[in-house]
C-alpha positions in Angstrom: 0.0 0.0 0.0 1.0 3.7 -0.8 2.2 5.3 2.4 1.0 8.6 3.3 3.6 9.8 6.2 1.3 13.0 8.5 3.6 15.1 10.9 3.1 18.2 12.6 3.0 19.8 15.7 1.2 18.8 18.3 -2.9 19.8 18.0 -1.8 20.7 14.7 -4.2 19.1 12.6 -2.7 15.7 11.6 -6.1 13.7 11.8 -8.1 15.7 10.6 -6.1 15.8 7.1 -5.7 11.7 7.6 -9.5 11.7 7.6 -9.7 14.2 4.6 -7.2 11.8 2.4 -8.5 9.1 3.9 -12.3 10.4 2.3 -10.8 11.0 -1.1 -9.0 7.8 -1.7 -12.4 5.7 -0.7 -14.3 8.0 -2.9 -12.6 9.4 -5.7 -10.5 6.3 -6.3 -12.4 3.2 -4.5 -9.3 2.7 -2.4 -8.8 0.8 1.1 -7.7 3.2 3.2 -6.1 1.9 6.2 -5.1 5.0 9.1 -2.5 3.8 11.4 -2.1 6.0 14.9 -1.5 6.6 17.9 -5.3 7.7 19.3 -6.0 5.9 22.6 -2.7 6.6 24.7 -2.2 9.1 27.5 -0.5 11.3 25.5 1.4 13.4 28.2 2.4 9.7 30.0 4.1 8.6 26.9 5.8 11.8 25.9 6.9 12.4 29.5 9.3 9.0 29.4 11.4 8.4 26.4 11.2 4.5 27.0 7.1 4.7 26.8 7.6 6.7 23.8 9.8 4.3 21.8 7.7 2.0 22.8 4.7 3.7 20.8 7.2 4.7 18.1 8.3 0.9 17.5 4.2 -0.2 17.6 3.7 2.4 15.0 6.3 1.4 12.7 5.1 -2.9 13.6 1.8 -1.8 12.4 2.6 -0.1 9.0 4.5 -3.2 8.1 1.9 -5.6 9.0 -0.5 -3.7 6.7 1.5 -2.1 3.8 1.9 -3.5 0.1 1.2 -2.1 -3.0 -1.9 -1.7 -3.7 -3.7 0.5 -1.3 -3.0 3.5 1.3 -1.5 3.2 4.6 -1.6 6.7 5.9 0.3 7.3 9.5 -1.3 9.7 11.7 0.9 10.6 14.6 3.6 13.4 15.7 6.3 12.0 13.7 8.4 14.7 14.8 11.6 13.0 14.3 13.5 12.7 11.2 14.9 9.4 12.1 11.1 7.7 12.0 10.5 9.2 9.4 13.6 7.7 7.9 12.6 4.0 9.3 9.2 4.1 7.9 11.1 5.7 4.2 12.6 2.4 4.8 9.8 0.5 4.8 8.1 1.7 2.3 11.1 1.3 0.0 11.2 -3.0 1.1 7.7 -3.4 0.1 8.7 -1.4 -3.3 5.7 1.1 -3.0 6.0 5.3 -3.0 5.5 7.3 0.1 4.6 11.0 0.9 4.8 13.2 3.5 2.2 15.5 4.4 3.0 18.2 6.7 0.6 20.5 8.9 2.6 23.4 9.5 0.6 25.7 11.6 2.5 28.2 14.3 3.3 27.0 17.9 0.8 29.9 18.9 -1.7 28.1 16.5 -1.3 24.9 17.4 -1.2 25.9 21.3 -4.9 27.4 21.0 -6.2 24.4 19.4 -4.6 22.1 22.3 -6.6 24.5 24.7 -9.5 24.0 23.1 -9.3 20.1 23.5 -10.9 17.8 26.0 -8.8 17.4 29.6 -8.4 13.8 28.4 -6.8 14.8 24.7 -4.8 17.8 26.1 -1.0 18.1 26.0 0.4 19.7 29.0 2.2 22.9 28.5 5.0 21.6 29.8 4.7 18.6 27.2 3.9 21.0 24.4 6.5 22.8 24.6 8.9 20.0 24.6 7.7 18.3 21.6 7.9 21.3 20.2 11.4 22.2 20.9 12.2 18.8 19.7 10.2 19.1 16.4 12.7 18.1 13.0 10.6 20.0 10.4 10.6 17.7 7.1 13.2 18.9 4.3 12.0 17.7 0.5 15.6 17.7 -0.1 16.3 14.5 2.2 14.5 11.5 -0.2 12.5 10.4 3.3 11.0 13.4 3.2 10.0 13.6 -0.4 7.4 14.5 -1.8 6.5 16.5 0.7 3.8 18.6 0.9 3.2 20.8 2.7 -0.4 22.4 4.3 -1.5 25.5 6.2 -4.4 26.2 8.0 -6.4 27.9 5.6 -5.2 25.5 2.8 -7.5 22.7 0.8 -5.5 19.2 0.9 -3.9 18.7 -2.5 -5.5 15.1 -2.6 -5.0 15.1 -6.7 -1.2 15.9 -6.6 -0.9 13.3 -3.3 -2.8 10.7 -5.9 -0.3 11.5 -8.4 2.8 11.1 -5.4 2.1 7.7 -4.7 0.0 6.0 -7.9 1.6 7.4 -10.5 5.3 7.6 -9.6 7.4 4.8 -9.7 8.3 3.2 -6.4 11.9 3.5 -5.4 13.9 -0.1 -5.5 15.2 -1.5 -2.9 18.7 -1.8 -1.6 20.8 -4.1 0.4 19.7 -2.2 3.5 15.9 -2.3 2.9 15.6 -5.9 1.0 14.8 -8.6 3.6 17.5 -11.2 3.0 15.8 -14.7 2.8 19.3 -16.2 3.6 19.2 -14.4 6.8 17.4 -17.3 8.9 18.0 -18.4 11.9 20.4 -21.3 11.2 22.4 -18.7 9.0 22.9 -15.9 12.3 23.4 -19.0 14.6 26.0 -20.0 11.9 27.9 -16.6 11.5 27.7 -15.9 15.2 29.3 -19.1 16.4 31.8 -19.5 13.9 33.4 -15.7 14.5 33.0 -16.4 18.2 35.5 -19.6 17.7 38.0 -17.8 15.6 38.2 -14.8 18.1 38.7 -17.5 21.0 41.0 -19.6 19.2 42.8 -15.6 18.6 42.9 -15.2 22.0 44.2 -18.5 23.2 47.0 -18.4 20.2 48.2 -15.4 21.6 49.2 -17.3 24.9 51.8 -19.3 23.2 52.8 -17.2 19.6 55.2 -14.3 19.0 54.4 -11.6 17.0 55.0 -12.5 13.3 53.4 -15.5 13.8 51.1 -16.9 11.9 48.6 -19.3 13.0 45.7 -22.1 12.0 42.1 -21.2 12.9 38.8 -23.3 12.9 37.7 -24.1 9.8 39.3 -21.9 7.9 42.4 -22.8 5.1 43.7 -18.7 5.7 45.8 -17.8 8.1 45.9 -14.8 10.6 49.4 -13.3 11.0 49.7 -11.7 14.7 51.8 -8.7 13.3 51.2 -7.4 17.3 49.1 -8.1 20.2 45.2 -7.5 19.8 43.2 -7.3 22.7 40.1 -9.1 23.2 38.0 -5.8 23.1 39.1 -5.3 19.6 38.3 -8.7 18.8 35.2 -7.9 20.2 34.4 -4.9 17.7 35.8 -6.2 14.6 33.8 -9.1 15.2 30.6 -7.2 15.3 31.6 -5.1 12.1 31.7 -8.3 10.7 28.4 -9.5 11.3 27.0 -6.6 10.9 28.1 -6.5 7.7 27.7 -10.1 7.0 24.3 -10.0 7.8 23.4 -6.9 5.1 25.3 -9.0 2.6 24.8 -12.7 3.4 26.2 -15.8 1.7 24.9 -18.7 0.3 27.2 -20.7 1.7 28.6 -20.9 5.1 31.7 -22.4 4.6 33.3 -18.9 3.3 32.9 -17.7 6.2 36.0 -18.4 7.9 37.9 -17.0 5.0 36.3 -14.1 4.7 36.4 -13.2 8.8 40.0 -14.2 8.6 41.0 -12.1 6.2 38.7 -9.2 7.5 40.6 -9.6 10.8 44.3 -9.7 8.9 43.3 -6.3 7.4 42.2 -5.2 10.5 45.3 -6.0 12.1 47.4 -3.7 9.6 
């Protein structure tokens, strides 16, 4: 499903323009129009704990991927105040190969402070809240991809729903990349695979070490290359190039296992230069 990305201040407006797309798809175009959001929390509980608010950020994001393809909309109605969500879900549209959008209500603070007094006690953001959310707002940039198209809606304006049609039916989605594809040869028995066999060869580093001098170069499980100890490593280094690795490996996985060795051997021997 097209993804339609709303963010805003807070009281800014965001559902009421989710509703207003959400209108046009279903009757203009005989869409499915699917709003995810964040109604139903206590706002100023979340907002006042950055754990609680993670939490809602990561439910947000598990729910546009349990509902996006590429046929219909998705639209996201909540702050998403922070460029790096917006980046995530940029992300996600981009692995299920469908076009985003961002629409963004851009009212004042002042605005947007009058309309959260005019709110119900049990909808109201606390000044104090407000003001930090606020503060903390990244305002979207059309010259970031994430952010683009982006358009972008005062008070007073009509939603463009034509040209946000036209955003994401009518351009081509963007392709994926190794970042964004999910890698079917990233299964369980591959990670258990990668992460025991680098955990071996950075043991078997360590306990070579007990009895080599430097120059030496020494066997290692499973692998036919060598690792010259040009100097002593200690284990926290070990320790970070071995999570380089498989953090890498795990972007860019192989088909078969037995590389693996190899290729963490000779990541380590350049590592070591």
């Amino acid at each position: 499903m097209p993804l339609i990305i709303i963010c805003g201040f807070p009281s800014s407006g965001k559902s009421k323009r989710s509703k207003d797309a959400k209108c046009y798809f279903e009757e203009k175009h005989s869409k499915q129009v699917i709003i995810v959001g964040d109604h139903g929390i206590d706002r100023n509980q979340v907002y006042n704990d950055s754990k609680n608010e993670k939490d809602v950020r990561g439910s947000l994001k598990s729910g546009v991927q349990r509902v996006i393809s590429k046929e219909d909309v998705v639209i996201v109605d909540s702050l998403n105040y922070i460029k790096g969500f917006r980046y995530e879900l940029f992300c996600v549209a981009k692995s299920a190969q469908t076009p985003h959008c961002i629409i963004h209500c851009a009212v004042s603070p002042e605005t947007a402070k009058q309309w959260n007094a005019s709110r119900s006690e049990q909808e109201r953001y606390t000044n104090e809240i407000f003001d930090g959310l606020v503060m903390r707002f990244e305002a979207p940039d059309s010259r970031n991809r994430w952010d683009s198209p982006l358009f972008t809606v005062l008070p007073d304006d009509e939603l463009p729903c034509q040209q946000i049609y036209d955003a994401v039916y009518l351009r081509k989605a963007p392709p994926p990349n190794m970042s964004t594809v999910s890698q079917p040869l990233s299964s369980t028995s591959f990670l258990h695979e990668l992460d025991k066999i680098t955990q071996d060869i950075v043991m078997a580093v360590l306990n070579a070490q007990k009895m080599s001098l430097p120059g030496d170069e020494v066997s290692l499980p499973k692998a036919t290359e060598k690792i010259k100890l040009v100097r002593h490593v200690t284990a926290s280094e070990l320790r970070r190039w071995r999570q380089q690795f498989v953090s890498y490996t795990k972007q860019h996985p192989v088909e078969n296992t037995d590389v693996i060795p190899n290729m963490f051997v000779q990541y380590l021997n350049n590592s070591l230069v």
